[in-house]
N, C-alpha and C positions, 0 to 999 in steps of 0.2 A: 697725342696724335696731332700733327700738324695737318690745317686745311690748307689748300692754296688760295691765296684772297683772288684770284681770277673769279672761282665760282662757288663762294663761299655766301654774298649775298646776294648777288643775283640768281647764283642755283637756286638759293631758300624760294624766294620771291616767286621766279618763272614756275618752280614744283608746285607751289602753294596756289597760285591763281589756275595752273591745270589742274588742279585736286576740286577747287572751288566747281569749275565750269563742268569738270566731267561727274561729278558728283553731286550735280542740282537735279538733274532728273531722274526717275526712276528703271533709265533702260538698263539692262543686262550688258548692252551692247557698250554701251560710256563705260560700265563699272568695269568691265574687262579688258577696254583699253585704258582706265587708271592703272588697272594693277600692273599691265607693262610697262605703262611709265613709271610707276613704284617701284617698278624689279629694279629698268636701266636706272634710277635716282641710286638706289641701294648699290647697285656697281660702279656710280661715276665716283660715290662718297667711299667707295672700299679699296679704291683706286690708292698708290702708294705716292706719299707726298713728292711735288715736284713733277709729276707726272703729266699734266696742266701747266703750263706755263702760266708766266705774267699776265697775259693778253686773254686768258683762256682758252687759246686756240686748241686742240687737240692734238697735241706732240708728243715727243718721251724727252725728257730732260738727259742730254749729252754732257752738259756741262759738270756732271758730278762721276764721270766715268774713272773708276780705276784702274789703271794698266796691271796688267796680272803677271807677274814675270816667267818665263816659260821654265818649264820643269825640267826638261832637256838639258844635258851638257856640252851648251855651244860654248 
């Protein structure tokens, strides 16, 4: 499985220091919103290569589009 280097170290990093800060105290309220940041980490990383650009910006990769030829008898 290929990552996309957009957010391959900097996702680790940014995930890792909210895991850090929401998980230093003991409110119910922090740990429940790690886990939804846990959930979106778990969707951005299930995400299909390419899918993330260069830049990281949140796009779909056009550039690998295959034309599909029509089934029809034109």
């Amino acid at each position: 499985m290929k990552i996309d280097a957009g957010i391959s170290g900097w996702g680790v990093l940014v995930f890792w220091l909210i895991a850090v800060i929401l998980t230093s105290g003991d409110s119910n309220v922090l740990q429940a919103i790690f886990f939804v940041v846990d959930v979106i980490e778990f969707v951005i990383w299930c995400l299909p290569s390419g899918y993330i650009n260069k830049q990281g910006w949140w796009s779909p990769n056009y550039d690998n589009d295959v034309e599909v030829p029509s089934l029809r008898n034109e």
